[in-house]
N, C-alpha and C positions, 0 to 999 in steps of 0.2 A: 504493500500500500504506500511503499515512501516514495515522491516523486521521483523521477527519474535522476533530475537534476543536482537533489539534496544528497548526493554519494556518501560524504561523510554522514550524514544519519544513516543511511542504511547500514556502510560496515559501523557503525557503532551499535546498531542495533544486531546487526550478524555476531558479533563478537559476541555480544549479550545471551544471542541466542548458544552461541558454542556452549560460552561458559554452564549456561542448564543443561544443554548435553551432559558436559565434563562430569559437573555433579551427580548427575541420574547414571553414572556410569558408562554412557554412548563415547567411547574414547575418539574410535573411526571416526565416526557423525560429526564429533566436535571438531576435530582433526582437520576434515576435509571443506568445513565451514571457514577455519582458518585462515587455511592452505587460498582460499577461493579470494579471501580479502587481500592477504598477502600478493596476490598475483598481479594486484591493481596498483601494485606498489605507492601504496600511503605512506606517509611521511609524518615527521611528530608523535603527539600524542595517540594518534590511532594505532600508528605500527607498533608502539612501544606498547601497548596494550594486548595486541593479538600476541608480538610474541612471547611475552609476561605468558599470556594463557598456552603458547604451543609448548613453553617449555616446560609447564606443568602436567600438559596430557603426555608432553618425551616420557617424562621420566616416572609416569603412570603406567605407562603402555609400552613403551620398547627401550629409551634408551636414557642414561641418565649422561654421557657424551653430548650426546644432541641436545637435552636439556640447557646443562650449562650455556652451548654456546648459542641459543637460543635464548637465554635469560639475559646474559653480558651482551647481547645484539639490544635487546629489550632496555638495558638502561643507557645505552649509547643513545637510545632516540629518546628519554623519559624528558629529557628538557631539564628544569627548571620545576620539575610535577613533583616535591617530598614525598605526596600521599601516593601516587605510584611509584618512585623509588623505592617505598618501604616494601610496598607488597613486593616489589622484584627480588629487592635484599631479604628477605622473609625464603622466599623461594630457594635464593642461590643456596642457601646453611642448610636448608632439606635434602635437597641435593647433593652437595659436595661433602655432607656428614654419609648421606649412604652409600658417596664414593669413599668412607674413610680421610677424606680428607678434612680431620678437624680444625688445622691447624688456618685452613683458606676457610672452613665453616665460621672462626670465633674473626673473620675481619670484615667478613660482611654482618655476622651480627653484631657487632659493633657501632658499623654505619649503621644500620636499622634503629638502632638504640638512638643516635643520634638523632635521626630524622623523626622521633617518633615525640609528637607535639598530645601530651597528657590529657592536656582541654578539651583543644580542636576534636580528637581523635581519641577517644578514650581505648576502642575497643582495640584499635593496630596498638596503641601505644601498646597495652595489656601485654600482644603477640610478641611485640621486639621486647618486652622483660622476659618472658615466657622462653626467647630463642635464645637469649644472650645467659639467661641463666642456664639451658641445657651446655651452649657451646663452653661455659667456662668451666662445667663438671668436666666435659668430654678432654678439657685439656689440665686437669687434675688442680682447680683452684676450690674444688670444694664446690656444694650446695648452697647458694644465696637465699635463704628461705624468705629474706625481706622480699626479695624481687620474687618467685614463686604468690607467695601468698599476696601482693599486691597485683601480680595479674588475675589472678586466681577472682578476685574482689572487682575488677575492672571487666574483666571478660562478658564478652557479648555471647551467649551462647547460638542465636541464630544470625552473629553475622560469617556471611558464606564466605568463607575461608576454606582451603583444605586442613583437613582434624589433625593433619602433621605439622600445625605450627599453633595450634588453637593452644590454649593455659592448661585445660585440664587435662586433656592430652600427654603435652610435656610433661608437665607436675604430675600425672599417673606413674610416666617414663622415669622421671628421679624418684621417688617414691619406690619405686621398681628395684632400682639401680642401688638403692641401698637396702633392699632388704624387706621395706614394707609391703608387703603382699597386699593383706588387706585397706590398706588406705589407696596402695595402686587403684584396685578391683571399685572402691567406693568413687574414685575419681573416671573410671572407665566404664561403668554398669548404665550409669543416664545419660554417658556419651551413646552406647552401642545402641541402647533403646532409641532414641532421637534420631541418629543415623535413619534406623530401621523405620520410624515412621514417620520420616520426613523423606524416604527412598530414596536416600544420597547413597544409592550401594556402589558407588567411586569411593566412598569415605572405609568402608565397610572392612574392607581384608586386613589395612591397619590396626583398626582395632577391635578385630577377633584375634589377629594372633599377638598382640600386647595382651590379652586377655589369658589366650594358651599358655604362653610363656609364664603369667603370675601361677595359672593355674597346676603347671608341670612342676615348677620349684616347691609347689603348696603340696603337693605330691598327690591331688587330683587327675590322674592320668584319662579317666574317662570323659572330664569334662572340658579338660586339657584336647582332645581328641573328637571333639565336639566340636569345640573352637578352628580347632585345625579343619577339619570340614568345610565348614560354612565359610571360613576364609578361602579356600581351596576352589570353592563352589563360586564363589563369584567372582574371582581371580576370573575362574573359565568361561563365563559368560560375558565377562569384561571384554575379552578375547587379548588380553594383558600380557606380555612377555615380561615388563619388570614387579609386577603383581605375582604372577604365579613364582615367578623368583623368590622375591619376598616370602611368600605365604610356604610356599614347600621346604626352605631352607630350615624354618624354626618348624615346620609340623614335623623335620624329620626328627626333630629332638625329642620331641615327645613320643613316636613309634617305637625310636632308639630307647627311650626310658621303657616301654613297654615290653620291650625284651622280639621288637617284631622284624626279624631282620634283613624278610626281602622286601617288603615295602621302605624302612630305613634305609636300605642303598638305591632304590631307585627312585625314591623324594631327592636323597642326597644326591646322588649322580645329575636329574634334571635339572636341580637348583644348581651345580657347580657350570652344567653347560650353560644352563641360561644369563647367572653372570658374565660369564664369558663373552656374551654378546649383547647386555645390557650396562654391564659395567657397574651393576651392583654390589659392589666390596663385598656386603656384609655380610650378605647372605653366603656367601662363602664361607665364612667364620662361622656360621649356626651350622648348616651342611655337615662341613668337619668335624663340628665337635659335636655333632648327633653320629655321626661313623666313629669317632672316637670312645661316647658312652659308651654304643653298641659293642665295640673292643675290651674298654676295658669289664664289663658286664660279663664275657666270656672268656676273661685273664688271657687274652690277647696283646700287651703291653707294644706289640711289632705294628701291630696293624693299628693302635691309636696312634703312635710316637708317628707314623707314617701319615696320617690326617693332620697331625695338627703341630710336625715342625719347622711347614713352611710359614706360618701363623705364628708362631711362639718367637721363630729369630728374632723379629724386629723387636721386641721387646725382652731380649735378654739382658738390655744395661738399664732401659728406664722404665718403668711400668706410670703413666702418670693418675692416672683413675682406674681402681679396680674392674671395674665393669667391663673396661676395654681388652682386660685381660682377664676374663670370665674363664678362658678354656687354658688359661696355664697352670691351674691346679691339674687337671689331669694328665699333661702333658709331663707334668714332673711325676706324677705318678706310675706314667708310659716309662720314662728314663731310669726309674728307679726300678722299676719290671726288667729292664735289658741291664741291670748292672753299671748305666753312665750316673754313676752319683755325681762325679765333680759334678759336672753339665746338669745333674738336677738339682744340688748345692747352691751352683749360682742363680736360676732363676725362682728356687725358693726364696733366698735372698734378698732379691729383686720384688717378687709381692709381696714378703714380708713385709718390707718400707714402704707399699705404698697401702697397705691395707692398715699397716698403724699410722701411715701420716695422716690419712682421713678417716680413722679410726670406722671404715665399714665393722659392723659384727660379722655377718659372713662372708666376708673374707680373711679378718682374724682367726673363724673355726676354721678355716680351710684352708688357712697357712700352717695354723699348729697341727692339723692332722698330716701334711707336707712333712712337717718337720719330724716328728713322729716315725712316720715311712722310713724317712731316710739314716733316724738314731738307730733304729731296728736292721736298716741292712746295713748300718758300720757293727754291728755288734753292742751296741750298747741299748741292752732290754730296758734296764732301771728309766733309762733317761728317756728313751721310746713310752715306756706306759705312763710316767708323766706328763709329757706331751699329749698323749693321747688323754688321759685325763683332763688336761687342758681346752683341749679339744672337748671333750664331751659335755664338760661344763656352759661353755662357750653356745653349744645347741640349748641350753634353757630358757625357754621363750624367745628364739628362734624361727622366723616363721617357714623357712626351708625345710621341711619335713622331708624331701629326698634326701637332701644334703644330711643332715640329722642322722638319718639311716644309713648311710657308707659313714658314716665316723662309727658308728656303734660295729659296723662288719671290718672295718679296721681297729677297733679297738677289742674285738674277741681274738683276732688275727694277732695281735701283741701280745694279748694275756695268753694266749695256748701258749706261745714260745716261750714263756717264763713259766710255763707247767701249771701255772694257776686254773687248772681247769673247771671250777666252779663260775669263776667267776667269767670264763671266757664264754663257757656256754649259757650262760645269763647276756652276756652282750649278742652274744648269734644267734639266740631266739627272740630276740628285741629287734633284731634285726629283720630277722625272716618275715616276723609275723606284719613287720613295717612293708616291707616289701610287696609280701603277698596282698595286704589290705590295699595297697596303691594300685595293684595291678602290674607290679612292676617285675614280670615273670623271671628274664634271666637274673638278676641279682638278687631274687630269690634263691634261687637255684643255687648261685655263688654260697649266698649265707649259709644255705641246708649241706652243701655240700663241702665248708669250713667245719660247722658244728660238728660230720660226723668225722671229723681229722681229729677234733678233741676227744674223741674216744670215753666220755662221762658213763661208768654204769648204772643205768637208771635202777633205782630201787623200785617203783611198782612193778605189780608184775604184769599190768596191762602194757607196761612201755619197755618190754624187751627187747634189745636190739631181736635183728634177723638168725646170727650166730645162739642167742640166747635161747631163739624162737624153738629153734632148730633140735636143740639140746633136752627143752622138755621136752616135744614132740617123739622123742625117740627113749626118753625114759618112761614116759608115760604108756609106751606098747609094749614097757618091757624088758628093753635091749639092757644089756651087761652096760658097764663103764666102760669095757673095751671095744664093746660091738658100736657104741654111742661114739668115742673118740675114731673111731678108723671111717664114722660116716663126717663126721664135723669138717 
């Protein structure tokens, strides 16, 4: 209906229209709406708007490459416009964080922060505290809970943003990142609803699997696997290459905790190609250290150390914020399985410092269990079940309940080899039963199959070992002591 003449209304109105694509999930649709304005080559403010929005459908849909240079075209034409500079600088730290690149992520949130006018703009101001407080965790300055809780307080809940720079969002993500499960879940549960009935399922795979993830640490594997689902599911309908990336990377963690291990290598596998061609870092890091679980789950130490030591190098001298180094607990676990102590020496070392410089708690339990590992294969037991004590203490009121449970299956594992065998098989039936109620079959498995290493003779006689079983069965028909001994 827009005259012919008024071109500039109409691509503003086009753009408008993409953007409701984008949201309802129509990536293509949007894409090609674009694409169509772009062709007219506009200049100023209109260009710098369309491609504000292509590079947000890039690095939804195919590529987080094209994103960026997409975004950096986008503020070349912004002019003299702060309120579209921000949203662009809002964009580039989304992006350039899920290429890993924190370090380019905290300077554009930086500028965002600058641009971002408290009055005029309450709800952007809100975003750029919200961005620049994630970017400054991600580069180990710690949690700014002032800036968190003042977006937190300013956030507009329906203005249309994508849900990866919105306040509760983020502050679900740091909440995450230190440990609080349930405060995450309380800041992510009226986002996911609202997504869902406001059918912004663009918004939607972000956060089911921020959801999964609370839910796999919480050691809810089923609902964990739910989550993973329905992220999965509209991934596919999106027709998404950096979505299904995303979303299969972290569902393989939760298969992998499920003990499921042809579905875990072929999540893990598609997510490792599809980074590869979407340039999504991270998802490579989840991937990994879901083939890695799956490894060490079946005391394969070869085949973790092999997922997750092209990941762990770069942080062998600095670790700056635990989170970033999520998968080097296991990796020094992998090391200490193949015998390389020094090489798992240093990089306990290395989380040690930075898990007490930001005093995370679970990362303290899962340094001191680290530590622990590695007193136990120099030989030193005393100082090994100390540690692990340490460790275990450190799980009280905890909200890791996986993590919880591999401290108790490493701390029976310490107490068998100090012969304490009461007390070990108290920890690996603590263990097991932890396991089994998550759903978390092979580490089950591991547990049950520790406990009978400890060799305990149970006193009832409903709980006779096999050997035991075996023994009345054959005095009860009869047999000599000798006829009983030469069948045993």
């Amino acid at each position: 209906m827009t005259p012919p003449h008024r071109s500039s209304d109409r691509q503003r109105r086009t753009i408008k229209a993409a953007e409701y694509r984008f949201h309802a999930g129509q990536l293509r649709q949007g894409r090609e709406l674009l694409e169509a304005v772009l062709a007219e080559e506009p200049d100023g403010l209109i260009r710098a708007g369309a491609l504000r929005l292509l590079g947000e459908i890039h690095y939804n849909e195919d590529s987080f490459d094209k994103a960026v240079a997409a975004l950096r075209q986008a503020l070349g034409h912004a002019g003299d416009n702060p309120g579209l500079q921000l949203t662009i600088e809002l964009s580039l730290v989304y992006a350039l964080v899920s290429r890993a690149d924190f370090a380019g992520a905290a300077d554009h949130a930086g500028r965002a922060l600058v641009l971002a006018d408290l009055d005029a703009e309450p709800a952007s101001a809100a975003e750029a505290l919200a961005v620049a407080a994630m970017a400054d965790c991600l580069l180990g300055h710690g949690i700014d809970q002032a800036k968190v809780e003042t977006a937190l307080r300013l956030e507009d809940p329906y203005h249309q943003v994508p849900a990866l720079v919105r306040p509760s969002f983020i502050a679900a993500h740091l909440a995450l990142y230190e440990g609080r499960l349930g405060r995450c879940e309380q800041l992510l549960l009226p986002l996911h609803e609202r997504i869902l009935e406001q059918g912004e399922e663009g918004e939607l795979p972000a956060v089911s699997y921020a959801l999964g993830w609370s839910a796999c640490w919480r050691g809810d594997l089923e609902l964990a696997g739910i989550y993973a689902e329905e992220a999965i599911e509209t991934a596919a309908l999106m027709e998404s290459d950096s979505l299904r990336c995303q979303v299969l990377g972290f569902a393989a963690v939760t298969s992998a905790y499920r003990g499921e291990t042809a579905l875990t290598k072929a999540r893990a596998g598609e997510a490792i190609a599809l980074a590869a061609r979407t340039g999504y870092g991270l998802a490579v890091r989840w991937a990994s250290w879901a083939l890695a679980i799956l490894a060490l789950s079946q005391d394969d130490p070869l085949a973790a150390d092999a997922a997750l030591a092209p990941l762990a190098a770069p942080l062998k001298d600095h670790i700056p914020e635990p989170i970033v180094a999520f998968l080097v607990p296991d990796e020094i676990e992998a090391l200490i399985g193949l015998g390389r102590l020094d090489q798992a020496a240093g990089l306990a070392e290395v989380f040690e410092e930075a898990a007490s410089r930001l005093q995370r708690p679970w990362a303290l339990m899962r340094a001191a269990r680290c530590r622990a590992l590695l007193l136990a294969a120099w030989g030193d037991c005393e100082g090994a079940a100390a540690k692990v004590g340490e460790a275990l203490g450190r799980c009280s009121g905890l909200e890791l309940t996986i993590e919880s449970a591999r401290t108790l299956l490493v701390a029976g594992q310490i107490e068998r080899r100090q012969r304490r065998k009461t007390v070990a098989a108290g920890h690996l039936r603590r263990a097991q039963e932890a396991f089994e109620q998550m759903g978390a079959a092979l580490w089950a498995e591991r547990a049950r199959a520790e406990l009978a290493r400890v060799g305990l003779r149970r006193s009832a006689p409903a709980q006779l070992t096999p050997s035991e079983q075996r023994v009345a069965e054959l005095a009860a028909a009869g047999r000599t002591n000798r006829e009983v001994a030469a069948q045993r």
